[in-house]
Each structure stands twice: as C-alpha cells, then as structure tokens.
C-alpha positions as protocol buffer text, in pm:
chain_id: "A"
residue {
  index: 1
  type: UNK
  ca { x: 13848 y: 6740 z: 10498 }
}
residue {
  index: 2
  type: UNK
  ca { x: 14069 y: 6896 z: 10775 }
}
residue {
  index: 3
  type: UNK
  ca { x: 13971 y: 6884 z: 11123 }
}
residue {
  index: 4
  type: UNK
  ca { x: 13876 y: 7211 z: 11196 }
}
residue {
  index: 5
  type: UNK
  ca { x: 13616 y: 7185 z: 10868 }
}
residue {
  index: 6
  type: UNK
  ca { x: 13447 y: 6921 z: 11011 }
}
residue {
  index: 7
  type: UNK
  ca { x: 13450 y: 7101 z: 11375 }
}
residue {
  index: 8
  type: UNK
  ca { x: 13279 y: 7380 z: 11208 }
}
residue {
  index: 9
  type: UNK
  ca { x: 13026 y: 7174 z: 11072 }
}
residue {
  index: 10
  type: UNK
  ca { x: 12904 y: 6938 z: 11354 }
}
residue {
  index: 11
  type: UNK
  ca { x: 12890 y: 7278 z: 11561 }
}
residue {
  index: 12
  type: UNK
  ca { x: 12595 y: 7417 z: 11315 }
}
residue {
  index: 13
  type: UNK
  ca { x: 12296 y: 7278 z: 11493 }
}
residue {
  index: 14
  type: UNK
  ca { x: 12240 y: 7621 z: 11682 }
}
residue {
  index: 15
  type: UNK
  ca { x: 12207 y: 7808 z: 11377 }
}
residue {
  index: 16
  type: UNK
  ca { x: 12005 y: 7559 z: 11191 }
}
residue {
  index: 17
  type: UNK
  ca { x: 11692 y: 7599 z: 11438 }
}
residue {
  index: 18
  type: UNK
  ca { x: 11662 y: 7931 z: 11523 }
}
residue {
  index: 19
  type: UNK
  ca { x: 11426 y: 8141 z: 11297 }
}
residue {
  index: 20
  type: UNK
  ca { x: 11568 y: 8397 z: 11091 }
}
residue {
  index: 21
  type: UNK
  ca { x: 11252 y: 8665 z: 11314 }
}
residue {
  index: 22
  type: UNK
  ca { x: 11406 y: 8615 z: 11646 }
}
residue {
  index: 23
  type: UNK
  ca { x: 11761 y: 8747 z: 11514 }
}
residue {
  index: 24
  type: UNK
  ca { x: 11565 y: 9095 z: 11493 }
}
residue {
  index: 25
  type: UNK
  ca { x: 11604 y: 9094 z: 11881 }
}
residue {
  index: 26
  type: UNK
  ca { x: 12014 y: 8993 z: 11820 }
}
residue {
  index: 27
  type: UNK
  ca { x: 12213 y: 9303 z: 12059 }
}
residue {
  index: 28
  type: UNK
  ca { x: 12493 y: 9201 z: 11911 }
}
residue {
  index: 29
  type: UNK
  ca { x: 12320 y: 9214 z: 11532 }
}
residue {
  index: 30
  type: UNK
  ca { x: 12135 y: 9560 z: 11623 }
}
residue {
  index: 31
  type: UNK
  ca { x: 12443 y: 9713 z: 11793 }
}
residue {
  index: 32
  type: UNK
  ca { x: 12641 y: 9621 z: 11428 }
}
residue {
  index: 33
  type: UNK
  ca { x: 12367 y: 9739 z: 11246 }
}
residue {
  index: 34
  type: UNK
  ca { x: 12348 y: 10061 z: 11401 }
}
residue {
  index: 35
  type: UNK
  ca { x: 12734 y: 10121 z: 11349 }
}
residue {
  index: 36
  type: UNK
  ca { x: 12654 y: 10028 z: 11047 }
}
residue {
  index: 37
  type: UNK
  ca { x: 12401 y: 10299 z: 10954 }
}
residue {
  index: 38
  type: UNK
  ca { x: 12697 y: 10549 z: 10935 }
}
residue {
  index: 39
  type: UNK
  ca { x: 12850 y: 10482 z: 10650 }
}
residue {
  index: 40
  type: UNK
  ca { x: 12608 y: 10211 z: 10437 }
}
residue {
  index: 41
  type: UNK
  ca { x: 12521 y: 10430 z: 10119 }
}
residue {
  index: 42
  type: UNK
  ca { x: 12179 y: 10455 z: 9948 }
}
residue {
  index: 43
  type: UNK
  ca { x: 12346 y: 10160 z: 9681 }
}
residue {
  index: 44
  type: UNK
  ca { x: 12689 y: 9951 z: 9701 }
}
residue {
  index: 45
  type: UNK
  ca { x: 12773 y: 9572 z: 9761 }
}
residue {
  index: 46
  type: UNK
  ca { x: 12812 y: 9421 z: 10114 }
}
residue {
  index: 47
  type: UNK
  ca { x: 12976 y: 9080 z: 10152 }
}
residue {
  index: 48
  type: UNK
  ca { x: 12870 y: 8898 z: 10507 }
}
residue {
  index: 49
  type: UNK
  ca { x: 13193 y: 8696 z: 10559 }
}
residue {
  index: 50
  type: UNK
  ca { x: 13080 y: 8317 z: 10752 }
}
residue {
  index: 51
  type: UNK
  ca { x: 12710 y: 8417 z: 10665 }
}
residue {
  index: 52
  type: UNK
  ca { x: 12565 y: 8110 z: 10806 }
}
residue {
  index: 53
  type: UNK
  ca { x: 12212 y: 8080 z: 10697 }
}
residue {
  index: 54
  type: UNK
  ca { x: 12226 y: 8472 z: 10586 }
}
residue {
  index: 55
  type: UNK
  ca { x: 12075 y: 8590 z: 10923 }
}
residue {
  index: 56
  type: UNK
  ca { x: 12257 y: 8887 z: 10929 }
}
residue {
  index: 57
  type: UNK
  ca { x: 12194 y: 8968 z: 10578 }
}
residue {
  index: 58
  type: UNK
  ca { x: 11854 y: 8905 z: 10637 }
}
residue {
  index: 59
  type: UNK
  ca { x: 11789 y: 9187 z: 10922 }
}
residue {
  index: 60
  type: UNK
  ca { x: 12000 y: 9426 z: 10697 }
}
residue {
  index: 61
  type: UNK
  ca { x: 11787 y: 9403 z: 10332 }
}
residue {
  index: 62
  type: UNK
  ca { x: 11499 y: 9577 z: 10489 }
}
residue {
  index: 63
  type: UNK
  ca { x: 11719 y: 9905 z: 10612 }
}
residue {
  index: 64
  type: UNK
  ca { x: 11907 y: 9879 z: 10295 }
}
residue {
  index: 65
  type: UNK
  ca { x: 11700 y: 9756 z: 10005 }
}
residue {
  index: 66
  type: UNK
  ca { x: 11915 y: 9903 z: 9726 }
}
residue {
  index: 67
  type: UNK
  ca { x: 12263 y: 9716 z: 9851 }
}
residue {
  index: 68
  type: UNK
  ca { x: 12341 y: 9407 z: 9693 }
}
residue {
  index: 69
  type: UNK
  ca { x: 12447 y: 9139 z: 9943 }
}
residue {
  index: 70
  type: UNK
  ca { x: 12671 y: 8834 z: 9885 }
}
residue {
  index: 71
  type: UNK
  ca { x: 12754 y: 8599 z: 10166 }
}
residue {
  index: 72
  type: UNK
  ca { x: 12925 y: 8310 z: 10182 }
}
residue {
  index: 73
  type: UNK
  ca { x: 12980 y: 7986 z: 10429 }
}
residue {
  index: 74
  type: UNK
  ca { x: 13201 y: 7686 z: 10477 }
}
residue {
  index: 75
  type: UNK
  ca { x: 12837 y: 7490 z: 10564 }
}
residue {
  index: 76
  type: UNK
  ca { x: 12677 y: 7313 z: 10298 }
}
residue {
  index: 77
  type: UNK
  ca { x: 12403 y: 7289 z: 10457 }
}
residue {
  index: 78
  type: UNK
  ca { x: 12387 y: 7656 z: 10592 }
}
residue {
  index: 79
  type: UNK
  ca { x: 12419 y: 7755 z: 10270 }
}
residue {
  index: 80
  type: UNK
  ca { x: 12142 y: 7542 z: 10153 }
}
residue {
  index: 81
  type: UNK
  ca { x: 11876 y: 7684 z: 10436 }
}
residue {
  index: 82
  type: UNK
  ca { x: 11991 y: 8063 z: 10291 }
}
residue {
  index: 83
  type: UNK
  ca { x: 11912 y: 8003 z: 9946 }
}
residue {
  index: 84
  type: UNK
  ca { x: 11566 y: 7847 z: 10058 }
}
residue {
  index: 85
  type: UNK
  ca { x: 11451 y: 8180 z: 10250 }
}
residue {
  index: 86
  type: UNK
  ca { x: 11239 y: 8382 z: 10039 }
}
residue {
  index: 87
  type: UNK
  ca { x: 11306 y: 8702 z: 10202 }
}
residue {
  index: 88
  type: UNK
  ca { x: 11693 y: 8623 z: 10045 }
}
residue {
  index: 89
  type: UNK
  ca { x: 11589 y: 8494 z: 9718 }
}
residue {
  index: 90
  type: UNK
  ca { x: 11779 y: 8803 z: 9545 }
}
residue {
  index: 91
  type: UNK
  ca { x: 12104 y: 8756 z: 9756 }
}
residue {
  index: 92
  type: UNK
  ca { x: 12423 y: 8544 z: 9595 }
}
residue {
  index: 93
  type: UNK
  ca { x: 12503 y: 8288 z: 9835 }
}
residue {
  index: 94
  type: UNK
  ca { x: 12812 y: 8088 z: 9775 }
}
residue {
  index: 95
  type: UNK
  ca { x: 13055 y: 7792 z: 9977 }
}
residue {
  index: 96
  type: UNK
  ca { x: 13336 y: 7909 z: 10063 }
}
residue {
  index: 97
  type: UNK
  ca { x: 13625 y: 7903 z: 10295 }
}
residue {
  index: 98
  type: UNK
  ca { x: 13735 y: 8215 z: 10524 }
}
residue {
  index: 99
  type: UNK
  ca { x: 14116 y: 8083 z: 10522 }
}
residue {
  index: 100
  type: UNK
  ca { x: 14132 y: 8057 z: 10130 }
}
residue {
  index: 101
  type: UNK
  ca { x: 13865 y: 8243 z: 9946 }
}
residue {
  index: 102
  type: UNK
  ca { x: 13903 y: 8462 z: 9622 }
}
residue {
  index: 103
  type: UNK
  ca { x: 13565 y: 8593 z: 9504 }
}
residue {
  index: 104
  type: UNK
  ca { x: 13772 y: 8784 z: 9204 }
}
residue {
  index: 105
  type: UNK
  ca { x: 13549 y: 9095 z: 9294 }
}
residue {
  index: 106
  type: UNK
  ca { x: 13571 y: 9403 z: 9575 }
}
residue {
  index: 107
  type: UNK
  ca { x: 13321 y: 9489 z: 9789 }
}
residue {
  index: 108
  type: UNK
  ca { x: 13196 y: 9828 z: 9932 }
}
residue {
  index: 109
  type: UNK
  ca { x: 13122 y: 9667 z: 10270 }
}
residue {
  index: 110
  type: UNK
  ca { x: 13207 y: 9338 z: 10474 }
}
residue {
  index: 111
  type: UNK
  ca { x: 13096 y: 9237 z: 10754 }
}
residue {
  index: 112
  type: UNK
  ca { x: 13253 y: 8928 z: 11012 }
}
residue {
  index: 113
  type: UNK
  ca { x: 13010 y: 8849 z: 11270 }
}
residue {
  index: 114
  type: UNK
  ca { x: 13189 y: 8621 z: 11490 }
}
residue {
  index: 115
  type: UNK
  ca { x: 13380 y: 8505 z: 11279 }
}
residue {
  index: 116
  type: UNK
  ca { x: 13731 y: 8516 z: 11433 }
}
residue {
  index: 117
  type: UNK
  ca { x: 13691 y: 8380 z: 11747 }
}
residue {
  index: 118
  type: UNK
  ca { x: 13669 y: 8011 z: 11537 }
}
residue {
  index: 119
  type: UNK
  ca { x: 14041 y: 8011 z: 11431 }
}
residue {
  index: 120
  type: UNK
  ca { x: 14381 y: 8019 z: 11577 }
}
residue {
  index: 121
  type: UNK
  ca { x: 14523 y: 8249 z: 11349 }
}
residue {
  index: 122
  type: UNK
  ca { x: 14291 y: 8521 z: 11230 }
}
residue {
  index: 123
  type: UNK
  ca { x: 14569 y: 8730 z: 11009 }
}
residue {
  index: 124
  type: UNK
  ca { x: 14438 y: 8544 z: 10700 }
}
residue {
  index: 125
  type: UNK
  ca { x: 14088 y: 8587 z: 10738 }
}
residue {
  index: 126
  type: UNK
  ca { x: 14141 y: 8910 z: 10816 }
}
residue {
  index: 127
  type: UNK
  ca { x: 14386 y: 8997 z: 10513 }
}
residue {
  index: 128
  type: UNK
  ca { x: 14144 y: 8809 z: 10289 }
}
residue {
  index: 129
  type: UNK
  ca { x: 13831 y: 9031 z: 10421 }
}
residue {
  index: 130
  type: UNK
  ca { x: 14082 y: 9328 z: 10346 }
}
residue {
  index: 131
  type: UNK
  ca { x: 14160 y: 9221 z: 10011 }
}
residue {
  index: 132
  type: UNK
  ca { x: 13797 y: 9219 z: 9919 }
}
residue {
  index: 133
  type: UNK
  ca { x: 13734 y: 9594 z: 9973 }
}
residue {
  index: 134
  type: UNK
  ca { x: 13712 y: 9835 z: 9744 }
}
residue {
  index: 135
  type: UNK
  ca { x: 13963 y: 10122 z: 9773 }
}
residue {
  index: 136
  type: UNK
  ca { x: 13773 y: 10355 z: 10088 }
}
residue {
  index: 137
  type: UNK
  ca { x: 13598 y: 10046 z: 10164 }
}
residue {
  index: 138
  type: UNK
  ca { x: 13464 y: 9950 z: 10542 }
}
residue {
  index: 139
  type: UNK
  ca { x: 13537 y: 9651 z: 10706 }
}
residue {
  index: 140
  type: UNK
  ca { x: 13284 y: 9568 z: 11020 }
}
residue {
  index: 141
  type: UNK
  ca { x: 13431 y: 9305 z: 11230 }
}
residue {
  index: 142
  type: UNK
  ca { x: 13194 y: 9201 z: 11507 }
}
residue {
  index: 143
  type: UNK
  ca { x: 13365 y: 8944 z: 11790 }
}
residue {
  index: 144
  type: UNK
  ca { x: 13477 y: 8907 z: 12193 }
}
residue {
  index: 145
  type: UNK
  ca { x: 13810 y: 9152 z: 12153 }
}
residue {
  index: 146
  type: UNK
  ca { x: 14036 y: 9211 z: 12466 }
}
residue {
  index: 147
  type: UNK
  ca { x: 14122 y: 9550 z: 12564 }
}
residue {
  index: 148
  type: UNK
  ca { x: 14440 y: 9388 z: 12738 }
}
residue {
  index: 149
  type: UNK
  ca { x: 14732 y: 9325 z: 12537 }
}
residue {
  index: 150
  type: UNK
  ca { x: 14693 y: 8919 z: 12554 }
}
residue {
  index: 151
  type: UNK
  ca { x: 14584 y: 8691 z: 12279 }
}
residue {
  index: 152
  type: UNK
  ca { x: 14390 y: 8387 z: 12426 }
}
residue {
  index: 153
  type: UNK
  ca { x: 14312 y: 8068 z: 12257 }
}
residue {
  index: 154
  type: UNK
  ca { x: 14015 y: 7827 z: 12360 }
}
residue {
  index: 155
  type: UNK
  ca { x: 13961 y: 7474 z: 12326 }
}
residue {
  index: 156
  type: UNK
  ca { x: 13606 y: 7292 z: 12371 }
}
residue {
  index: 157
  type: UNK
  ca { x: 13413 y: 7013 z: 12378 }
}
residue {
  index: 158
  type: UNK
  ca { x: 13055 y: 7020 z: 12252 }
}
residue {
  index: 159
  type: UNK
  ca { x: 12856 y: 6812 z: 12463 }
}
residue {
  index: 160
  type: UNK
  ca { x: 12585 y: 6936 z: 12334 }
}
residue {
  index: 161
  type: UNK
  ca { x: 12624 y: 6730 z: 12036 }
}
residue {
  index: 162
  type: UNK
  ca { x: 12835 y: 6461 z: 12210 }
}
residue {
  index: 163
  type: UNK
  ca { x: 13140 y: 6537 z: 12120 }
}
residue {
  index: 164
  type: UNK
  ca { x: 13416 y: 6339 z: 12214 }
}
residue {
  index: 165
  type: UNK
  ca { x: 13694 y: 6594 z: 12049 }
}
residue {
  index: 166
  type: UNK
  ca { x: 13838 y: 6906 z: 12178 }
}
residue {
  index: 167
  type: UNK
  ca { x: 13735 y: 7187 z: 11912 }
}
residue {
  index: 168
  type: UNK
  ca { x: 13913 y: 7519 z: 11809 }
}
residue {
  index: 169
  type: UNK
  ca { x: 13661 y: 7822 z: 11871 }
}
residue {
  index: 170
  type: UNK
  ca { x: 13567 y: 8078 z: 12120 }
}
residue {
  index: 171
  type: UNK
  ca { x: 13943 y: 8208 z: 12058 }
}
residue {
  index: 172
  type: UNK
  ca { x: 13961 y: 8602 z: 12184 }
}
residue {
  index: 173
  type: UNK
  ca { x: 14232 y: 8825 z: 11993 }
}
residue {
  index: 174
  type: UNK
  ca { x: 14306 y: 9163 z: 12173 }
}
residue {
  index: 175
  type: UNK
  ca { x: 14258 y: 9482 z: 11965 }
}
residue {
  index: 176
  type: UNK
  ca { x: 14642 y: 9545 z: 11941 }
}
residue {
  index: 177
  type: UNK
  ca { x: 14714 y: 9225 z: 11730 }
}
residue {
  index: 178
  type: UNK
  ca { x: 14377 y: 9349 z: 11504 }
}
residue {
  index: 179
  type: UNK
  ca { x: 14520 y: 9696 z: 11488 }
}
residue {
  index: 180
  type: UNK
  ca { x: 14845 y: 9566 z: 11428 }
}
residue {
  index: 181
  type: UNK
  ca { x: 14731 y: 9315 z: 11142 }
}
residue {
  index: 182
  type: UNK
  ca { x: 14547 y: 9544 z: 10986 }
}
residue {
  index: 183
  type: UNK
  ca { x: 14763 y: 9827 z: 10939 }
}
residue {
  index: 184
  type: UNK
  ca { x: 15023 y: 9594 z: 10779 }
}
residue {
  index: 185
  type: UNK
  ca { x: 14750 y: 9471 z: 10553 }
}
C-alpha cells in the first residue's frame, strides 16, 4: 500500500458520518450543480471521479433521472456505504485509483469534486479524467484554484484522528498549470 493510499484512507472519517440529506445544503455541491445544468442532456453517462460515498451523485439523480452515473473511490469502505444507499441502488460503484484507472469506457460527463487538491501532481488525474470523455465531452472540475500564477503544495497533520504523520492534501494548483495541462491533453 503506498503512503499516500493509506493517508487517504485514515482521512475518511468526515465523510463517513455525515448524511447523504445535509449535502443538499453543500454551496460548493449546488454551485457545481448549477454549472452543471447547462450542458447535462435529458440522457448520457456521468462518471463522479473520487465519489466517496456517492454524495454528489446522490444530489444529482433527482435533477437528472435519465443519466446513468458511475463513480468510483480509492475507499473500500466508502465504496461500501454507496452501494448500501438505496437512493443509489441503480448507480455502478467501483474501487478505483485516480492516478491509474482505466474504466475501458467514455463518458459524456465527469465530474472531480475536490479531488485535486489531495495530490502533488494532478497532470495524471487530470489526463486520466480527459481520457474518459467522449469526443465533445465536459469535464467539471470542482477545487481551491489560484488566480495567481503559483502552484502551492500543503502538508498536514490530522489531529483529528491522531495522526502522528505529515499528509499530502489541501494542495492548490493555479488555473494556468490546469489550462496549461489540459490543452496539451
């Protein structure tokens, strides 16, 4: 298991107890969602990149019931809690990992909701989420971006959990090295 796998997974236990109702009240999932509304068609596929328990997914079936959603996770155990939620019984949830994942299939829609900020290098997330779009495809990438032209990486310590080691996460990319990335993707 590499180290940043296991950081991901001891830093779960926020997502694990919040209920997937209060996420309706989510700015940052209702300001997505809303973006979102311009170009989601009456039918297509969306895949929810680092789903986590499918929250997102969740608060977008009921706007959208004719999309078919996949999402996947590095968490077992998030992955787990999404398959148990009724409301998601219809959705394919699968482990995987956001720095190696081919699902052999393209997507109309994908969605990153935070995702980024958790690695040190987001060009191969990033290419990957490309990758998995169909041809005219839309990419929705949801994170802390800075307008300056400065790439900062974070290190933390959840104490929280009591954490002893420093973790990779809360990493902010400025929209230049996105814009950059993706045009060469």
């Amino acid at each position: 298991m590499k180290v940043w796998e296991k950081n991901i997974n001891r830093s779960i236990a926020t997502y694990k107890k919040g209920s997937y109702e209060e996420y309706k009240s989510y700015e940052r999932f209702k300001f997505v969602k809303k973006i979102m509304e311009k170009k989601l068609k009456a039918t297509g596929d969306l895949l929810d990149i680092g789903c986590a328990k499918g929250e997102f997914i969740w608060l977008l079936k009921d706007s959208f019931p004719k999309i078919s959603f996949t999402g996947f996770d590095l968490s077992d155990e998030l992955i787990t809690l999404a398959k148990s939620q009724p409301d998601l019984s219809d959705v394919t949830f699968l482990k995987a990992d956001v720095q190696n994942f081919d699902l052999k299939r393209k997507f109309d829609f994908a969605s990153m909701m935070g995702v980024l900020s958790m690695f040190d290098d987001f060009k191969k997330p990033l290419r990957l989420m490309v990758k998995h779009l169909k041809k005219g495809g839309w990419g929705y990438i949801f994170g802390i971006f800075s307008e300056d032209d400065v790439d900062v990486l974070v290190r933390f310590r959840n104490n929280y959990l009591g954490s002893k080691i420093w973790e990779s996460g809360y990493n902010m990319f400025c929209r230049s090295s996105i814009k950059k990335e993706l045009s060469t993707s």
